[in-house]
FITOR-491674 format. One line per field, with one value per residue (C-alpha): x, y, z; residue in three letters. Coordinates in Angstrom, 1 decimal, decimal comma. Each point is the difference from the previous one (the first is absolute). Example, Ala and Ser with C-alpha at 12.3 -4.5 7.8 and 13.67 -1.06 7.14 Angstrom:
BEGIN
X <- 12,3  1,4
Y <- -4,5  3,4
Z <- 7,8  -0,7
residuo <- ala  ser
end
This chain:
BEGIN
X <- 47,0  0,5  -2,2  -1,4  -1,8  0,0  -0,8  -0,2  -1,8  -0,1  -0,6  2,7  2,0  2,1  2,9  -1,4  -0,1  3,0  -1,2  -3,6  2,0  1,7  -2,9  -2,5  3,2  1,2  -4,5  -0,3  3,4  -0,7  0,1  -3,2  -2,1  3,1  -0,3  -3,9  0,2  2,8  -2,5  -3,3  2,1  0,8  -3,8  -1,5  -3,9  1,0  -0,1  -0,7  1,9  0,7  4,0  0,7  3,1  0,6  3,4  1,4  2,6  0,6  0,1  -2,2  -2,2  -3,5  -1,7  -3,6  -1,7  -3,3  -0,8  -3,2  -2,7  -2,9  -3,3  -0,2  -3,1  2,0  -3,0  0,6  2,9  0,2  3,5  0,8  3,7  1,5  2,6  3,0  2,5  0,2  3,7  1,8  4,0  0,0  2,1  -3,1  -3,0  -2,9  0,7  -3,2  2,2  -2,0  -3,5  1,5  0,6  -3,5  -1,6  2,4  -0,7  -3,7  0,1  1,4  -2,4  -2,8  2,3  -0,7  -3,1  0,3  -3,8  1,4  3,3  0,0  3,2  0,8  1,8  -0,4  -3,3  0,8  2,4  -1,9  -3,5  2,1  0,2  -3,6  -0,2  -2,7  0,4  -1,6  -0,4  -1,7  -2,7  -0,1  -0,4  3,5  1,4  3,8  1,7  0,8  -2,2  0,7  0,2  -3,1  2,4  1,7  -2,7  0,1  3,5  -1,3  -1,2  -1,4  -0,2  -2,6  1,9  -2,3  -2,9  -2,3  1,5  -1,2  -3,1  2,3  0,3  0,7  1,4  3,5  2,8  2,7  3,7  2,6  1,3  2,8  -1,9  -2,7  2,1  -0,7  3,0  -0,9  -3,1  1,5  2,5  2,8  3,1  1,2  -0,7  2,7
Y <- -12,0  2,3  -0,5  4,1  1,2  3,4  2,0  3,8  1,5  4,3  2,2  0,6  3,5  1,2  -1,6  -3,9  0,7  -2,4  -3,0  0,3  -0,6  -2,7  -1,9  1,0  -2,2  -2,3  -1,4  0,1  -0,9  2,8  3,6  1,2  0,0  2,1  2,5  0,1  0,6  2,6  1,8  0,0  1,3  2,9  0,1  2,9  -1,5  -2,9  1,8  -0,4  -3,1  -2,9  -1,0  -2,7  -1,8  -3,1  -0,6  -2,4  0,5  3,2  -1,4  0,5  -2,7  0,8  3,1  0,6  2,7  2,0  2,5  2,1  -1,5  2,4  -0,8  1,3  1,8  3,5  0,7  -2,6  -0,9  -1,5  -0,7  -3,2  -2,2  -2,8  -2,2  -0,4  -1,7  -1,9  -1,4  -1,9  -1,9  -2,7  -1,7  1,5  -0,6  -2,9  1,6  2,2  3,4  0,3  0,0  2,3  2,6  -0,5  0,3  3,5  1,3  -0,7  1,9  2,6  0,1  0,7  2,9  1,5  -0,3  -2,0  -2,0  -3,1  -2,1  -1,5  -2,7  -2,2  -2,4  -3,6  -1,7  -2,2  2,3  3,5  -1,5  -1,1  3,5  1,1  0,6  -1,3  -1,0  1,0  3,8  0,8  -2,6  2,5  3,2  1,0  -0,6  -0,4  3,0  -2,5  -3,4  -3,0  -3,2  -2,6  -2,1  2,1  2,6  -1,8  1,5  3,8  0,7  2,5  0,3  2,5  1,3  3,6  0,3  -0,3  -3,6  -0,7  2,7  2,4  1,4  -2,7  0,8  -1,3  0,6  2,1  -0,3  3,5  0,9  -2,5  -3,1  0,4  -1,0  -2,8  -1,8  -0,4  -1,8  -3,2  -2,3  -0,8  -0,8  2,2  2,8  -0,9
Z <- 43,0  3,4  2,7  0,8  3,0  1,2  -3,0  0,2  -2,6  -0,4  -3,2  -1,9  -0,9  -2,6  1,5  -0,8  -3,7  -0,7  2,2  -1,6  -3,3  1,0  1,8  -3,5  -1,9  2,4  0,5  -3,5  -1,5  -2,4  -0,4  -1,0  3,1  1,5  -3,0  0,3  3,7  -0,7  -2,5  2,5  3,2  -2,9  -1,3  1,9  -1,1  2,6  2,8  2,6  -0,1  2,9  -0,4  2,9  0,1  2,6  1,6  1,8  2,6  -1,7  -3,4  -3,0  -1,1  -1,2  -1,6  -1,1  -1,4  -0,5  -2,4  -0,8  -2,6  -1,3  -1,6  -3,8  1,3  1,4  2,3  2,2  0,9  4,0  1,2  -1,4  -0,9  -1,4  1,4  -2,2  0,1  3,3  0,1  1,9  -0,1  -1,0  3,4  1,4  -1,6  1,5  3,4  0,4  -0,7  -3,1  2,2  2,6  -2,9  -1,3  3,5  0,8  -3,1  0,2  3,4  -1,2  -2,6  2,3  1,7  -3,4  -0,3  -3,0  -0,8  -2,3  -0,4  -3,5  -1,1  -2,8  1,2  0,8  0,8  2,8  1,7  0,3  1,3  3,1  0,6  -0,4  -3,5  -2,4  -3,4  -3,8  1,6  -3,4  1,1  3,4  -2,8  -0,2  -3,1  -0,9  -1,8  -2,9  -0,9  2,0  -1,5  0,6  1,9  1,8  1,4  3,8  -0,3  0,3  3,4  2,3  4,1  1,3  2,8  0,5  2,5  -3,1  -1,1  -3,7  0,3  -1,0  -3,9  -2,7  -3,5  -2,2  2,0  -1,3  1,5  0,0  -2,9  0,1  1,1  -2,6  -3,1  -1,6  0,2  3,8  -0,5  -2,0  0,8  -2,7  0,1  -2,1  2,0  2,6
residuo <- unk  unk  unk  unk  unk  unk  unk  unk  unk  unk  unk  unk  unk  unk  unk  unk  unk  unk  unk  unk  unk  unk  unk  unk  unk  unk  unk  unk  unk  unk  unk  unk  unk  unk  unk  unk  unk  unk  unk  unk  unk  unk  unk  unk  unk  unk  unk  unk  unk  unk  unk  unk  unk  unk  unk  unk  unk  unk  unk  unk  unk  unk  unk  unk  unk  unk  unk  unk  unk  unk  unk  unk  unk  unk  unk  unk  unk  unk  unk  unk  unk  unk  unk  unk  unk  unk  unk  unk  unk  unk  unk  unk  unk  unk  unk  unk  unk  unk  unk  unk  unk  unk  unk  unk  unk  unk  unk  unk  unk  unk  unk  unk  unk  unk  unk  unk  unk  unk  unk  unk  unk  unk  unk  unk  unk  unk  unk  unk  unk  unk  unk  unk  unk  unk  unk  unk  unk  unk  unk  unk  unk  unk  unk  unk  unk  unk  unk  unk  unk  unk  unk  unk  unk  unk  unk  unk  unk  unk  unk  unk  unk  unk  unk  unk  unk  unk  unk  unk  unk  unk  unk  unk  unk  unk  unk  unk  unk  unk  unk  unk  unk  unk  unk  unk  unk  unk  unk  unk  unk  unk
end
């Protein structure tokens, strides 16, 4: 594992489409968060999005992304996103790149306006970073039911001036986040 300091993170352009590929395979050792993030930068219902992408002495080593989530209700819809995927190399991971994304990206966020930041992801990770878990307990249900077990995994950070007073409803992700084959975890979908 490398030792990192000095990490610059900026927004990324057309130009980093190739190294958010290979960092999407290289985190995962699989293709399909690289093909889903291929498909959301395309997705013009996940705009705006929040595309960061950490280097290290020039290098390439971490990307996160944010894209727009809605409310089924159409008449009120308050800027709002969801964080996926966060992803990091594996020669780099358990560094605090990961965090540095979240915390960027969550920055950004607020640059935008945006009211809420929801994630399913793990729950001892993302409540390091301000997130709280079972955001349907909070009144924002997931686009697609949660297991019992797992519903500490879908999470929310308030990160408007309203905090959690703002609208609640079921969340609803872009078009190409809100499939259901996003929402379980198989195998067989790799």
């Amino acid at each position: 594992m490398k030792q990192v300091k000095d990490i610059q993170i900026r927004e990324t352009n057309t130009n980093d489409f190739d190294d958010i590929m290979a960092i999407e395979k290289q985190a995962f050792g699989y293709d399909k968060e690289a093909r889903l993030v291929a498909d959301l930068l395309a997705d013009p219902t996940a705009e705006p999005v929040v595309s960061l992408l950490a280097l290290y002495q020039g290098e390439p080593v971490g990307h996160i992304l944010f894209t727009r989530v809605y409310f089924d209700d159409p008449e009120s819809q308050p800027m709002m996103h969801i964080l996926a995927p966060l992803a990091v190399k594996p020669e780099y991971q358990r560094q605090g790149i990961g965090g540095m994304l979240i915390e960027a990206g969550i920055e950004k966020l607020r640059e935008k306006d945006s009211a809420l930041v929801f994630v399913l992801g793990h729950a001892e990770y993302y409540p390091k970073y301000g997130f709280r878990p079972d955001a349907a307990r909070l009144g924002y249900p997931a686009p697609y039911p949660i297991a019992e077990e797992y519903r500490d995994y879908w999470m929310v950070q308030a990160i408007g001036p309203k905090g959690f007073e703002t609208v609640k409803g079921k969340i609803r992700c872009c078009d190409e986040l809100n499939k259901p084959q996003h929402w379980r975890d198989e195998e067989s979908d790799r």
